[in-house]
C-alpha positions in Angstrom: 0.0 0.0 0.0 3.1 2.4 0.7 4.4 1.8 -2.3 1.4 2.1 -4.4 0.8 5.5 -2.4 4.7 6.7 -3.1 3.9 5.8 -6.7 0.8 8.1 -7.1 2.8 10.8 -5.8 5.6 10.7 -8.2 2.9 10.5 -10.7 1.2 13.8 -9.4 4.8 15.5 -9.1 5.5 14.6 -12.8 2.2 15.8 -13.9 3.0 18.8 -12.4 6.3 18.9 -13.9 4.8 18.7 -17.5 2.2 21.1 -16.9 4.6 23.6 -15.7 6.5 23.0 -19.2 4.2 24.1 -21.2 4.5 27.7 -20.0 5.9 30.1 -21.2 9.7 30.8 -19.8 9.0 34.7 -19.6 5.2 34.9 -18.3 3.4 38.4 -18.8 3.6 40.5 -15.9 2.0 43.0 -14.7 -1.8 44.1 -16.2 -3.1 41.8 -18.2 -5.1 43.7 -20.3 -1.7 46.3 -21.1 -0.2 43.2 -22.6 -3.4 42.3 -24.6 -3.0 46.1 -25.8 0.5 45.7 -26.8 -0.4 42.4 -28.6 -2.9 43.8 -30.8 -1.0 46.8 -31.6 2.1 44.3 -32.4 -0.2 42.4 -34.4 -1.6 45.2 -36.6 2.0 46.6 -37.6 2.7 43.0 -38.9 -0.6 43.2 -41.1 0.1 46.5 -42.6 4.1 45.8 -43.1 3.0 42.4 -44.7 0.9 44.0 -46.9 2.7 46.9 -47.9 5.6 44.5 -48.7 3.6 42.5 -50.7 1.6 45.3 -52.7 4.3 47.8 -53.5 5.7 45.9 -56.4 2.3 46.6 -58.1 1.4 50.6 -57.5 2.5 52.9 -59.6 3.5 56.5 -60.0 1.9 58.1 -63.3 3.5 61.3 -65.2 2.6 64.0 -67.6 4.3 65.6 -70.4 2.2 68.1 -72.3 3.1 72.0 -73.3 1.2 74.9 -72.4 1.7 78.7 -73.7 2.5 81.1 -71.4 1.0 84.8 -71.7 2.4 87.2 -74.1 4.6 90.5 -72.6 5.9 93.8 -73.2 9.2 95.3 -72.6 10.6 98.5 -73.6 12.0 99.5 -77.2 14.0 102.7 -76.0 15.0 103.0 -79.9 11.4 103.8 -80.6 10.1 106.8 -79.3 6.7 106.6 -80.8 6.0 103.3 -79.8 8.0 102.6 -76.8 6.8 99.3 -75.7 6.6 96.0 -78.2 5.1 93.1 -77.4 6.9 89.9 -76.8 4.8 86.1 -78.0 4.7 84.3 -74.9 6.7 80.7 -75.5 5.7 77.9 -75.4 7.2 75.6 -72.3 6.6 72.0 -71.3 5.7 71.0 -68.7 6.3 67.1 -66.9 5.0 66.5 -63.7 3.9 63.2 -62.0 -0.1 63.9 -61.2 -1.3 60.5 -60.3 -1.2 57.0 -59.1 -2.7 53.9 -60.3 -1.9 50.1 -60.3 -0.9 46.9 -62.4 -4.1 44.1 -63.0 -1.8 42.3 -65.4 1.5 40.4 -66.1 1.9 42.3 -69.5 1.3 45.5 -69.1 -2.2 46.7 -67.9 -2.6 49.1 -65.6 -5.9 50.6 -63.3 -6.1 54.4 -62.7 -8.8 57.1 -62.9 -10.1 58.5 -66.0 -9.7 62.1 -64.9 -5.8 61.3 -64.2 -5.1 60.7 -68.3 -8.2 62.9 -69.0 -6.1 65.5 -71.7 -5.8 63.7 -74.4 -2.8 65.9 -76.2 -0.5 65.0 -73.5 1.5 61.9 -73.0 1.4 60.2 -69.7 4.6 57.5 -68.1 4.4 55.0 -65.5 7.2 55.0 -62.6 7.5 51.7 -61.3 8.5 51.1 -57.2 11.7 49.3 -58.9 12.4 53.1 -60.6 11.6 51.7 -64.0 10.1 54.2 -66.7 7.3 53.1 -69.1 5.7 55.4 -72.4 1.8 55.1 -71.7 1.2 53.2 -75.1 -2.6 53.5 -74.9 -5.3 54.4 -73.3 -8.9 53.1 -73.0 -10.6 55.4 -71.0 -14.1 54.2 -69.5 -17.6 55.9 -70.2 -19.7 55.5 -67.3 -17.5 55.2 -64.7 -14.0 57.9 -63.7 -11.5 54.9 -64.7 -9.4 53.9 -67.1 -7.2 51.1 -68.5 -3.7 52.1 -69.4 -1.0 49.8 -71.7 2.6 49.7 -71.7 5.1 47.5 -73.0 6.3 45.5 -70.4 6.4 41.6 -69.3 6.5 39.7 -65.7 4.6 42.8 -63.9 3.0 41.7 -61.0 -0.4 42.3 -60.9 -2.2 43.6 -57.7 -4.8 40.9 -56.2 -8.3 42.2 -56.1 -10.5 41.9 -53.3 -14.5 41.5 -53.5 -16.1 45.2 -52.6 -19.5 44.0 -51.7 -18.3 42.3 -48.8 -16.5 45.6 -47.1 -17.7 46.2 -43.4 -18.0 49.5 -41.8 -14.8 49.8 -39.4 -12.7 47.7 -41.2 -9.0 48.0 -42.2 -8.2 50.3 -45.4 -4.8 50.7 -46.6 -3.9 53.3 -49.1 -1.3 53.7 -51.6 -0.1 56.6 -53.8 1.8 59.5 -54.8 0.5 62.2 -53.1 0.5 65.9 -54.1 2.5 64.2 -57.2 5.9 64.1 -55.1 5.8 61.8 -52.6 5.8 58.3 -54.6 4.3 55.3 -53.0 3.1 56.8 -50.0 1.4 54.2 -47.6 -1.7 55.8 -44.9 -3.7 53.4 -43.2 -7.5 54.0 -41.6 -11.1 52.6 -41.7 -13.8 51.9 -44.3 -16.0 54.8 -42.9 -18.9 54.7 -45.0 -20.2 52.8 -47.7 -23.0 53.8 -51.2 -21.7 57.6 -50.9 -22.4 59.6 -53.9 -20.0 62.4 -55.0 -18.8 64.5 -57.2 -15.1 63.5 -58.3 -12.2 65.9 -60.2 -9.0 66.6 -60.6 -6.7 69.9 -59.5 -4.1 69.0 -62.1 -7.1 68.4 -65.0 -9.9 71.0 -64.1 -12.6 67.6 -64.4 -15.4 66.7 -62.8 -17.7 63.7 -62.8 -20.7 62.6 -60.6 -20.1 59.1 -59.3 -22.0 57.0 -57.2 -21.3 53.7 -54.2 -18.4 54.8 -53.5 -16.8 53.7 -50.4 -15.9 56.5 -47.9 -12.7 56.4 -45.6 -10.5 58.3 -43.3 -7.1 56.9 -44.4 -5.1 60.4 -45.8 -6.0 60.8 -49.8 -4.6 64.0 -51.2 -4.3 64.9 -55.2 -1.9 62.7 -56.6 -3.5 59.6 -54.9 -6.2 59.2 -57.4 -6.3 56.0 -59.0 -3.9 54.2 -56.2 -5.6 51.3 -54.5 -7.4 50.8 -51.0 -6.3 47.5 -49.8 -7.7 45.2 -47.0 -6.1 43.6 -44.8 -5.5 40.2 -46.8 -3.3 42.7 -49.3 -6.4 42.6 -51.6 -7.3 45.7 -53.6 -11.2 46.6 -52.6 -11.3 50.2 -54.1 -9.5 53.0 -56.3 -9.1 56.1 -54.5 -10.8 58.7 -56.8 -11.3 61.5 -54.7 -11.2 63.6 -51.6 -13.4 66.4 -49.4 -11.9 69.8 -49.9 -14.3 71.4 -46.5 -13.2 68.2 -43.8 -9.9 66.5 -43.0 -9.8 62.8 -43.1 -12.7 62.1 -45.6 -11.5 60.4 -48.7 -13.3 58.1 -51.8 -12.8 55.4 -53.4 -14.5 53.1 -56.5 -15.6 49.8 -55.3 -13.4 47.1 -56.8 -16.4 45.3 -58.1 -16.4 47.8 -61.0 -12.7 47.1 -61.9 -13.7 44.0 -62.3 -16.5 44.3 -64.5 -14.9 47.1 -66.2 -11.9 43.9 -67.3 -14.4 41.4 -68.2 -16.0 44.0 -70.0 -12.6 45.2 -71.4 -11.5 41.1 -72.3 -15.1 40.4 -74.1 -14.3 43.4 -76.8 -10.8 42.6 -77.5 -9.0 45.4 -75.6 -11.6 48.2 -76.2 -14.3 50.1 -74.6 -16.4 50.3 -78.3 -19.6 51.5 -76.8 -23.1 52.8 -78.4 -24.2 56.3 -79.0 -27.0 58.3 -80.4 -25.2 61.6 -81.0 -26.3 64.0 -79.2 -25.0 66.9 -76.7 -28.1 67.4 -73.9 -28.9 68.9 -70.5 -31.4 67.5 -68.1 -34.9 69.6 -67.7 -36.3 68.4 -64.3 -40.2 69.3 -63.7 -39.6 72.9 -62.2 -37.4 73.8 -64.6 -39.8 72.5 -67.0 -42.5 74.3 -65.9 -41.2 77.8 -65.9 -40.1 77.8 -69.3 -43.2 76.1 -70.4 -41.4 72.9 -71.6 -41.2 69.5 -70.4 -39.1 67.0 -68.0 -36.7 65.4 -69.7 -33.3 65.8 -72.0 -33.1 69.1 -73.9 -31.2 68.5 -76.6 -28.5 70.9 -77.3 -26.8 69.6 -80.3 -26.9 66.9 -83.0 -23.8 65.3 -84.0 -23.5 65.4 -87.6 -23.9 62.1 -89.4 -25.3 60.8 -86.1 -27.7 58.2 -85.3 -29.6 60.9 -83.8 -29.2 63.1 -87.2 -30.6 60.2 -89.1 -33.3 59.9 -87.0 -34.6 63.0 -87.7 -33.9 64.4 -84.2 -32.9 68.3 -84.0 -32.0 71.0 -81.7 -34.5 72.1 -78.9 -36.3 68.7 -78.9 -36.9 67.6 -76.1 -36.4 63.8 -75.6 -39.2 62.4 -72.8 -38.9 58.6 -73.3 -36.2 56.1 -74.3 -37.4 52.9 -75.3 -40.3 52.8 -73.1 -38.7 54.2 -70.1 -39.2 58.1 -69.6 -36.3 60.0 -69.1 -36.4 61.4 -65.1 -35.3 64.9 -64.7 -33.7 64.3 -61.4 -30.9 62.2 -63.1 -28.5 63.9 -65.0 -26.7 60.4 -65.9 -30.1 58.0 -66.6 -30.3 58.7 -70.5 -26.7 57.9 -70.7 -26.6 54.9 -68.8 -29.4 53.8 -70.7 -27.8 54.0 -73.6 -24.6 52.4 -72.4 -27.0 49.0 -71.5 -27.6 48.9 -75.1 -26.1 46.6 -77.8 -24.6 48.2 -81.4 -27.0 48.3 -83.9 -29.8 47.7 -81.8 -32.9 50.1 -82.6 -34.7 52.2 -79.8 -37.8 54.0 -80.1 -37.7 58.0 -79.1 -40.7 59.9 -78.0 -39.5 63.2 -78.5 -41.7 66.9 -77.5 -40.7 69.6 -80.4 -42.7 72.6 -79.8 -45.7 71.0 -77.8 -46.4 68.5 -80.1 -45.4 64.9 -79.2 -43.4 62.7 -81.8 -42.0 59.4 -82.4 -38.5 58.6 -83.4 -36.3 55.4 -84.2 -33.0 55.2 -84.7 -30.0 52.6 -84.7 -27.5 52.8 -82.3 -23.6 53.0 -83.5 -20.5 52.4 -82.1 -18.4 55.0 -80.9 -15.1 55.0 -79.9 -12.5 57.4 -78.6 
């Protein structure tokens, strides 16, 4: 019985023993939730320097190179005393700045970035790589419902940025942005929240004078300033989720970006046409009439149409200036949506035909045309 009992105990002690063991040598000390604090904090840094590491190879700085005329001036002809001042042609001088970001979607050369970034289209644009490498911008499809665009250059083995799924973002999450901002600072890494999500705005550019009405885009506090547009907002998997696009000029800490979702329809889109954005048009240049305005000039809701293209679809139609156009195959045009008759349109296949209900001078008429492909 002793010797069972002395047994048992060296049983317990090397329980114990093992137990112990498992411990950590250096155990936490002092309050425990301090050391949960410093965990988390330790653990964030890793994300955001994983990521960072991982995604700079695939962001991109983006340049300009266009020429702009400067003012002509006058300086003094002392050898003319009736005319003592002659004016001097102002020169030309050109100008190369970098003025945006953007980022690669493709081994061979394809690269994401806003559509108000490249918006000039006498200028040539570069890419600066995080490696220092300089590419000529071979081409540029430039996207008509949405402020993006797909660039090209010449390149092989990029590596392309992984893209995320927008429509799962949560309010409070992780967002990671990276750009060039204020065109100087290349790759440029701030880190905040996803703050809000379906915001509508109205997106431009300081370097390009454009602006564009956008909506769904994702809000969030992580820095943006000019020269991020068209750099990516990653999660915290290193996935691209949205293209910063724009920023609040009256708040601090209130930036935009275009749900990845649209860069990838935008591709597929892109892929099914062969490397173009060939889209329908009707040819036509037209402000929106909403009902109050339509009532005090004795017209009615709907798009006033400006101009007719010549040659147009809308020009073989029969459509003319100061018609106003009510009704687009079957579905009236709303005056309190400047970008419905477009996006119609858009939703449309080449060479389909639509049927126009058009008011010219209070009488109501019907129109059909075909649609044609336009491209820039």
């Amino acid at each position: 019985m002793k010797k069972l009992l002395f047994l048992l105990a060296i049983l317990i002690i090397i329980l114990a023993i093992s137990q112990k063991s498992r411990l950590p040598f250096n155990l936490p000390q002092g309050n425990p939730g301090q050391n949960i604090e410093k965990q988390t904090v330790v653990y964030e840094e890793s994300v955001i320097t994983k990521v960072v590491e991982e995604s700079l190879p695939s962001v991109v700085t983006i340049g300009i190179s266009t020429t702009a005329s400067q003012n002509d001036s006058f300086e003094l002809d002392p050898f003319n005393p009736f005319s003592p001042f002659r004016r001097v042609p102002g020169a030309n001088k050109k100008i190369e700045q970098n003025i945006g970001s953007g980022f690669i979607i493709s081994r061979d050369g394809l690269i994401i970035t806003n559509k108000h970034v490249v918006s000039e289209t006498d200028a040539s644009y570069k890419i600066l790589t995080n490696d220092k490498k300089k590419y000529d911008i071979v081409k540029i499809y430039r996207d008509p419902l949405n402020d993006l665009a797909i660039l090209k250059i010449n390149a092989s083995g990029l590596k392309p940025l992984k893209l995320g799924d927008s429509n799962n973002l949560k309010l409070g999450q992780m967002a990671i942005a990276i750009g060039t901002p204020l065109g100087e600072f290349t790759n440029t890494v701030t880190v905040g929240i996803v703050s809000g999500l379906g915001r509508g705005i109205t997106a431009g550019s300081p370097f390009e004078g454009y602006v564009e009405k956008l909506d769904n885009v994702i809000q969030t506090d992580a820095a943006i300033n000019p020269g991020n547009s068209g750099g990516p907002i990653l999660n915290s998997k290193g996935q691209a989720v949205g293209v910063n696009v724009a920023l609040a000029q009256e708040g601090q800490n209130i930036g935009f970006a275009l749900p990845i979702n649209i860069v990838k329809t935008l591709i597929d889109n892109f892929n099914k046409q062969g490397g173009s954005f060939e889209r329908p048009y009707i040819g036509i240049r037209y402000k929106i009439i909403d009902r109050e305005t339509a009532v005090l000039n004795e017209l009615v809701e709907g798009a006033y149409v400006v101009e007719v293209l010549e040659n147009s679809p809308a020009a073989k139609a029969g459509i003319q200036d100061e018609d106003v156009i009510i009704e687009f195959d079957g579905k009236k045009v709303k005056g309190d949506d400047d970008q419905g008759l477009t996006k119609e349109i858009a939703q449309k296949k080449i060479g389909s035909s639509v049927n126009l209900k058009i008011w010219r001078n209070g009488e109501l008429l019907t129109k059909q045309l075909t649609l044609e492909a336009y491209n820039e």
